[in-house]
N, C-alpha and C positions, 0 to 999 in steps of 0.2 A: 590048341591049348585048352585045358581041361578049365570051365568056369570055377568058382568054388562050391563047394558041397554043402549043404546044411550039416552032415554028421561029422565035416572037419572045425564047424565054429564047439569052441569052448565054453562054459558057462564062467559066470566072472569068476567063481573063485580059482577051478580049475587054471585060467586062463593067468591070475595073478601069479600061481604056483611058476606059473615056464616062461611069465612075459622078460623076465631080463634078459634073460639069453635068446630067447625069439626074436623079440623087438632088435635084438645088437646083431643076430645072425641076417636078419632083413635089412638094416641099415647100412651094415659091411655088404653086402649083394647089390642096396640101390645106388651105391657109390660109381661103381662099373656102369648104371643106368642112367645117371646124371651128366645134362651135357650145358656146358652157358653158353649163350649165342649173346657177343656183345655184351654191357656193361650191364644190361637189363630184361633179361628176357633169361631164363632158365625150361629145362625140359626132362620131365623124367619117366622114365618106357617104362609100361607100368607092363605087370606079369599075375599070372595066378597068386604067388607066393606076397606079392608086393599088394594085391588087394585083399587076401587070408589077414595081412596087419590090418590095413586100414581098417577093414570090416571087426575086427576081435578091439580093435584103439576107438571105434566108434560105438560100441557096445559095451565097454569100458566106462570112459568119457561121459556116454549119457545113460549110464547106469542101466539099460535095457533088456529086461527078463523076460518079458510077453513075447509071444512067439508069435503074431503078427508082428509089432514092431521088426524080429530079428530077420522075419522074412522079406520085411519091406527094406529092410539094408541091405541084404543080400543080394537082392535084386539088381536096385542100385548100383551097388560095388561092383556083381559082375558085370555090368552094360560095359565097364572100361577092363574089363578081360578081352582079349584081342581074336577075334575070330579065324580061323584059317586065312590066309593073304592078307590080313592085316596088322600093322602095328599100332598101340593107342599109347598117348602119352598125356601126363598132366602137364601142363605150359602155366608159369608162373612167369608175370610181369610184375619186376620189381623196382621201385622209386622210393629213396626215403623220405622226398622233402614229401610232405602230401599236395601241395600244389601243382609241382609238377606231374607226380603222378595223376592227378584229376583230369591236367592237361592233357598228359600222353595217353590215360585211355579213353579219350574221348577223339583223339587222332587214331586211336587203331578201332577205331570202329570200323575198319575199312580193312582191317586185317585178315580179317576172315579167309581171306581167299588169296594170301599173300604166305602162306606157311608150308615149304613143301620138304620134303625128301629125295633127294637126289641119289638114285641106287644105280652107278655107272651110267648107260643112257639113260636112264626109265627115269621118270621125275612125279612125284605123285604127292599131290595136293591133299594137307589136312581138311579132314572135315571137320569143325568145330560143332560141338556140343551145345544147342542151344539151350541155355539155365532157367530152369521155373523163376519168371517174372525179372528176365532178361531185358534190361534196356538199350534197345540197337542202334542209340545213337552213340556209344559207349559201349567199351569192352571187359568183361570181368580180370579182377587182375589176378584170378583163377580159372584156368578155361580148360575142358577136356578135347583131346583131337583122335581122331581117328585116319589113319592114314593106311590107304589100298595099294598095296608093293604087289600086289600078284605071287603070284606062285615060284618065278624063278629068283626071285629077293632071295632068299637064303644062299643061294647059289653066290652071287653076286657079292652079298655081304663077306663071302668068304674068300673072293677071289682077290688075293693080295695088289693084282695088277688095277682093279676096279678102284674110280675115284667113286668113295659116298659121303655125303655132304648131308646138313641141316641149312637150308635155306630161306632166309627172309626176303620179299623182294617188295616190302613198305618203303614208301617215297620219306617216310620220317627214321625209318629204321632199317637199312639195306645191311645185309649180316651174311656170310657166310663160315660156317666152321664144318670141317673133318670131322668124321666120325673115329674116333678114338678105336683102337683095335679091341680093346675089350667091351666096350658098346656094341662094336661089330658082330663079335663074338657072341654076346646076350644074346643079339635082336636074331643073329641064325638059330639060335639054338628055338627061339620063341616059337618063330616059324618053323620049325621041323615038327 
C-alpha cells in the first residue's frame, strides 16, 4: 500500500473547495472499516485513503501552511499506513462515566499484548503504538496497533470457508467478534 504523497496533500483553500464530498466519500468507506468489540472497545483499519483525511483534517484544524509542520504530519500520519503483511488500526476505548473509564484504563494497561487477529489458523498479535509521554501504568483511550498477518492473509480473508475474528483475551474484557464480510473484503484488498 502506497504511503501518502506530499504532492496529494492540498492547501487549505483548495482542500475547503472538495472537503464535503471527500470528507463524506471517506466516511461512507470507513463505515466497511469499523468493527465494535464489546460494549467498549471500537476499531478502525486504517488505509492510505483514511490517512489522505486525517492528515488534510489535521492541517485543516490546525490551520497549518509551513511546510515543515506539513511534513512533520505527514510523517506521522503515514507511520499508520500499513506496510506489506500488515494491517494497522486505530483502537478506541470507550467509557462514558469518566470514572469508570479512569478505572478501566488503568486495568488495560496490561492490554498490550491481549489484542490479536484471528486469520483462520494464523493468529497475530497487535503491536501497540507507544505515545509520546505514554503512561504504562495506564492505557491511552486512543491507541494505534499494528498487526503482522504475513503474506498469505489476503488469501485467507477471502476464503468464505476461513473463520476471522478480532480477538481480546483481557482477564477484564474477554471479547470475540467476526469479521464482517465487507471488512474482509477492505482488509484483502489492503493487502494486495
Amino acid at each position: 500500500m502506497n504511503k501518502v504523497d506530499r504532492s496529494e496533500l492540498l492547501d487549505l483553500g483548495a482542500y475547503e473547495q472538495i472537503r464535503p464530498h471527500f470528507r463524506q466519500r471517506i466516511i461512507e468507506a470507513k463505515r466497511n472499516r469499523r468493527i465494535e468489540l464489546g460494549g467498549h472497545m471500537s476499531f478502525v483499519f486504517e488505509n492510505h485513503d483514511t490517512m489522505l483525511l486525517q492528515i488534510q483534517e489535521m492541517l485543516r484544524t490546525e490551520r497549518i501552511t509551513k511546510e515543515a509542520a506539513i511534513l512533520h504530519e505527514l510523517t506521522t500520519y503515514n507511520e499508520l499506513v500499513p506496510e506489506p503483511g500488515t494491517l494497522s488500526a486505530t483502537h478506541f476505548i470507550e467509557y462514558d462515566e469518566p470514572q469508570e473509564r479512569t478505572r478501566m484504563l488503568a486495568a488495560f494497561a496490561s492490554l498490550r499484548d491481549k489484542v490479536h487477529l484471528q486469520l483462520g489458523d494464523a493468529r497475530a498479535t497487535a503491536r501497540f503504538t507507544i505515545q509520546f509521554g505514554e503512561e504504562m501504568d495506564r492505557i491511552p483511550a486512543v491507541n494505534y496497533l499494528t498487526f503482522d498477518v504475513g503474506a498469505d492473509a489476503a488469501s485467507v480473508l477471502r476464503d468464505e470457508t476461513a473463520s476471522c475474528s478480532l480477538v481480546v483475551t483481557h482477564a477484564d474484557y474477554a471479547h470475540e467478534v467476526a469479521l464482517p464480510e465487507a471488512l474482509r473484503r477492505e482488509l484483502a484488498e489492503d493487502l494486495d
